[in-house]
N, C-alpha and C positions, 0 to 999 in steps of 0.2 A: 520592772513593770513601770511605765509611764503615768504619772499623773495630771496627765493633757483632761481635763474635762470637753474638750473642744470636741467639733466632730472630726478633726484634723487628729486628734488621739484616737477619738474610736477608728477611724481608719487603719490608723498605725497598729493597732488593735488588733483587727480583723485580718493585716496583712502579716502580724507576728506568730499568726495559730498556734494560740498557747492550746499547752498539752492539758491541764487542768483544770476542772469545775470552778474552783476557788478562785483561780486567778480570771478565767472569763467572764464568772459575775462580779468580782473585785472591779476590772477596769469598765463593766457595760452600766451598772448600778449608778456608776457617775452622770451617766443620760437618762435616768428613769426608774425606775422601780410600779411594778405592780403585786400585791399580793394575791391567787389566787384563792383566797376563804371566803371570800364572798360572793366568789362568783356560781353561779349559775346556769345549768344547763339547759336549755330551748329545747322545746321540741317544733319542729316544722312542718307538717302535713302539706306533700307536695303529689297530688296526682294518686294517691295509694301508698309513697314512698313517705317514710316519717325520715328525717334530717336535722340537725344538730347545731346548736352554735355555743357560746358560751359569753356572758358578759353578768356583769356586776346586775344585783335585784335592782340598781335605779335607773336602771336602762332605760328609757323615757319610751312608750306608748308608739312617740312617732318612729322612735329610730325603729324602735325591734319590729314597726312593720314594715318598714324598707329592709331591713334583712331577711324578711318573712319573704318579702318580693323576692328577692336576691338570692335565695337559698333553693327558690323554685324554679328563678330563670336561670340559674348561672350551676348550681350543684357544684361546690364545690367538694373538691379532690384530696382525701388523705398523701399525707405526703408530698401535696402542693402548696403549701404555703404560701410564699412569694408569689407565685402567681394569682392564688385567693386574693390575696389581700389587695393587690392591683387590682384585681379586676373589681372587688366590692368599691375600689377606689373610683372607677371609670364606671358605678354603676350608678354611685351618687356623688356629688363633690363636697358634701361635708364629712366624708368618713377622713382620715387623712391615713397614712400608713407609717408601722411602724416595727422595725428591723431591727433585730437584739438577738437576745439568747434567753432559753426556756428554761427551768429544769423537770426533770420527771419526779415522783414520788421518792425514786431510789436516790435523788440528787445530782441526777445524770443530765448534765450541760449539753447542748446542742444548740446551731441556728436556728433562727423561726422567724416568722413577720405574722403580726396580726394589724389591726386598724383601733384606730379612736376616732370616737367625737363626740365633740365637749368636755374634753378631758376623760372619759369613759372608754374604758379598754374593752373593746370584740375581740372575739379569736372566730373564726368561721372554719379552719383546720381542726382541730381538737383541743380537748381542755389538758392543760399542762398545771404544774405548780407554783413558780414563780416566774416572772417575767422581770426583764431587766434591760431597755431599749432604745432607740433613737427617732422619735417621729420627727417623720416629714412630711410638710403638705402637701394636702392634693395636688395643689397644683403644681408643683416642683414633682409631683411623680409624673402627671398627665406632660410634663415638661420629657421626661426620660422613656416612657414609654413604648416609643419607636422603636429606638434602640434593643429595647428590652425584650418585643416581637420580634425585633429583625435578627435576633443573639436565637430566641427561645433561652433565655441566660435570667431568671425574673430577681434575684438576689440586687437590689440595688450595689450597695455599700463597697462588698467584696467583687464588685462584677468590671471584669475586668472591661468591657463594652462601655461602659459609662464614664470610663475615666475618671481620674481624680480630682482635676479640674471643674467636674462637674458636680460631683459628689458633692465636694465644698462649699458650692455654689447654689445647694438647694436650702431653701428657706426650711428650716430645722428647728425643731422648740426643746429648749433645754429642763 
């Protein structure tokens, strides 16, 4: 297991697909950590249809009504993560995004991306249990983008359409 903190580690990371829980939040912890206990389930009234977000109780007033907007225009998609979180990306430019790994109740590690801003973690996919991840700016995503439509491939980090060189290249908060 590498102890690159870098995003040049998490790369190396995502390209080693480790087989265990432990060891994927071991080496993704090193870019982030979120605790899910305080967060928060939204309810959304869209049209008749109620819809779901998840973020921490100090979620500011402003933001949770740009997701209110967001959650009505856009609806997003169980099991589309990566593309959620793009697209809440390209819906406002202070969300920023951010690509890690989740786990469920039972402890069970998987990919995921959700958004921040202000340092406050959104999930617009589903509420998970702990988050462990790598933001990037908006605009370093609005930068990949293209790419990302022209694959249908939304996974930045591990996507093989973005290349490495680009990856490394995106303005990144540790």
């Amino acid at each position: 297991m590498s102890d690159d903190p870098t995003l040049e580690g998490a790369v190396d990371f995502w390209a080693a697909e480790p087989d265990n829980t432990d060891e994927m939040i071991a080496r993704v912890s090193k870019h982030g950590y979120y605790d899910n206990t305080s967060f928060k389930c939204f309810e959304v009234e869209c049209g008749g249809e109620t819809r779901y977000f998840h973020a921490p109780t100090n979620l500011s007033a402003e933001h949770r009504h740009r997701i209110e907007e967001f959650m009505c225009d856009y609806n997003p998609r169980v099991k589309e993560c990566f593309a959620n979180a793009v697209e809440l990306c390209r819906f406002d430019e202070r969300f920023d995004y951010v690509e890690g790994v989740t786990t469920t109740e039972e402890k069970t590690a998987y990919d995921h991306a959700w958004n921040e801003v202000d340092g406050v973690p959104i999930d617009v996919t589903r509420s998970t249990q702990e988050r462990y991840g790598i933001c990037i700016s908006n605009e370093s995503i609005r930068d990949v983008v293209s790419v990302l439509e022209d694959n249908n491939q939304w996974n930045v980090i591990e996507n093989p359409h973005t290349h490495l060189e680009t990856v490394l290249s995106l303005n990144v908060y540790p």
